[in-house]
Structure formats: C-alpha cells, structure tokens
N, C-alpha and C positions, 0 to 999 in steps of 0.2 A: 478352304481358309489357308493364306498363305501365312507361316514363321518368319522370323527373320534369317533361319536359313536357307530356304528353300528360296524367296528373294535374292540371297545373294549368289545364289547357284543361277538362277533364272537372269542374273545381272552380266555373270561371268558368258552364259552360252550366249548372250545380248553380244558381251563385250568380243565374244570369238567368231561368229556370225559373217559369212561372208568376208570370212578374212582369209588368207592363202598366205604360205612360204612359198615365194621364187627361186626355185633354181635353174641352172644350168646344166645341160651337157652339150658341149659345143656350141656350135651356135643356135639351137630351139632351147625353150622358154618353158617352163614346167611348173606350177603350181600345186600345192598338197596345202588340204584344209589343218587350219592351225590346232584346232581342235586336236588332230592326230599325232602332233609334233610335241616330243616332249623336252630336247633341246636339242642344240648343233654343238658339236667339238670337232675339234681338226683330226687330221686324218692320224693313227697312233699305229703301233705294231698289232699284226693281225694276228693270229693263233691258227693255223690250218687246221682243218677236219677234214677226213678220208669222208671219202662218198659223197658228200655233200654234191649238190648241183652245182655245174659249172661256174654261175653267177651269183653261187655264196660264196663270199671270197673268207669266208671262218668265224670265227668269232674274237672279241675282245671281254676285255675287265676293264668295266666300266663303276668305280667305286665299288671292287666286290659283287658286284651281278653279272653274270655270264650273258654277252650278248654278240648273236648270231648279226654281219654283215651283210648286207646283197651290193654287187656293182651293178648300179641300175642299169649302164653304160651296156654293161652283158645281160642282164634280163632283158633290157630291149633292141636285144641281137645287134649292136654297134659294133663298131672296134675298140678294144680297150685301149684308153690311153694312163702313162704313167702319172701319180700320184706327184702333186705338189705342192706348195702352200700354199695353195687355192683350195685344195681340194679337202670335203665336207663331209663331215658322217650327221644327217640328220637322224638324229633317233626318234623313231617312232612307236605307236602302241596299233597292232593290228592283231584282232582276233588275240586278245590276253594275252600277248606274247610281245615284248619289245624287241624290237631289229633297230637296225642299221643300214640306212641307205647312201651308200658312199655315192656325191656328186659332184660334178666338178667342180662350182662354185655355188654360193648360197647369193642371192640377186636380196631381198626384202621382203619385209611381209607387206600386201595390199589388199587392200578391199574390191570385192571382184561384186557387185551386187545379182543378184537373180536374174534378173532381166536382161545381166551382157553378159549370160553362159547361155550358149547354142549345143545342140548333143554335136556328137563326133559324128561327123560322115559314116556311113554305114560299110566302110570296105571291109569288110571277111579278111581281116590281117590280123594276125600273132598278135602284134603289138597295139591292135589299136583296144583291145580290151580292159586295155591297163589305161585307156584315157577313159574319164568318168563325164567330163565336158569339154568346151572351148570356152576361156574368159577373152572379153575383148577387154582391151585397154587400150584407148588410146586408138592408135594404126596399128597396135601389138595385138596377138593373139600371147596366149599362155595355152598350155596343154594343160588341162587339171587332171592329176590321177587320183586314180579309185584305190584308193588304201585294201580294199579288202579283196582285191585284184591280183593284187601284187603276189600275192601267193596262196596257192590251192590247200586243201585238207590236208593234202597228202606231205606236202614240204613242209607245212606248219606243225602236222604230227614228228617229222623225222628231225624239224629243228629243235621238238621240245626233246626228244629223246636225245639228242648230240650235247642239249643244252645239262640234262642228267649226268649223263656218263662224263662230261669233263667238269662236273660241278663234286662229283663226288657224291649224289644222288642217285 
C-alpha cells in the first residue's frame, strides 16, 4: 500500500530516470546520472592536502561542509589543463561521501533512454572502468560514468579521514 509519500519519492526517481548531466573535458562528451549530482558551482579556491592522490586536487568549503575535489581530467590520465570560467565542480554523492568533480564545462541535462546505452567495448584500459555505458544521442555518443567507479575503498576511506582532520573531527 502506497502513502502519499512514498508516491512522491516514486514520482521524483520517475522524474530523475534516464536523465544525465553532460559534461565536457575537451572535446569527449560525458554523462553522470542525475540522480548522483547534487549541484554545479564554478570553480572556487582549492585548500591542498598532503598525501592526497595525484588527481585530488584538495578540498573546499562549500556552505561549511568540507568537500574533497577530484580533476576528472587527471583521474582519467589526461593532461591538466588551466581552470576558467568555464570550468565546473559538479558535486556529487558517491558511497556517502560528497566530492567534487572539477570539469571543464557542464553541456545539459538529457534523457539518455535504456535502449540507446550500449556497454563499453571491452578493452582492459585504466580508464575505461570509470565508463558505466555508451548513450547515443543523436550522431553523439556520451561516455556515461559509473559513480561508484570513481573511487575505490581505499581513497574513499583516506578522503573521509583528510575530510576529519581538516574539519577539526
């Protein structure tokens, strides 16, 4: 027996359903389901942390919450390029933890439907584990990634701890 709120939760995962944020880096195309996105701000002053992996680029204060960055650009072995006002911090929620995926531009949200996502080619590459599918659009292909890809136990443990020790926890 459905409530009226459980309806409206069942209305909202309707409403977020085959929906994706498009980004950029460079010229490929990249999609994260919206469901995972909790908003975009532009890109602000970073805070460094020692030890951190190469492609944490640190964390910010975001209204008072301490939140850990990644440059996707360097998680998937690119070359960095400089920060401008194009460039995007989608915050997202992965494994109860909000980050920060700094990218170079934010494209739109779309509806990608089930049936025009193909899996990823099967090549034994770093990077392709972080794709979760391919959406067609159109003559466009989108990259969709896997949120919970993006980072293993071991970084998720060491960002909650970084995310302690400069919270004053």
């Amino acid at each position: 027996m459905y409530n009226r709120l459980d309806q409206e939760e069942q209305h909202e995962d309707d409403a977020q359903k085959d929906k994706y944020l498009t980004f950029a880096l460079g010229d490929e195309e990249y999609g994260i389901e919206i469901a995972h996105v909790t908003e975009i701000i532009g890109i602000q002053s970073i805070t460094e942390v020692p030890q951190l992996p190469e492609f944490m680029m640190g964390i910010i204060n975001l209204r008072g919450k301490i939140i850990p960055v990644m440059d996707v650009r360097l998680r998937f072995r690119k070359r960095f390029r400089d920060y401008n006002d194009r460039t995007c911090i989608i915050v997202i929620n992965i494994k109860e933890l909000s980050i920060g995926l700094i990218v170079d531009r934010v494209a739109e949200v779309i509806s990608i439907p089930r049936s025009d996502i193909v899996p990823p080619p099967d090549m034994k590459q770093e990077g392709s584990r972080y794709i979760q599918g391919i959406g067609k659009v159109g003559e466009q292909v989108k990259l969709l990634l896997d949120c919970d890809e993006l980072l293993n136990y071991y970084e998720v443990e060491s960002l909650h701890e970084a995310g302690q020790h400069n919270t004053g926890g």
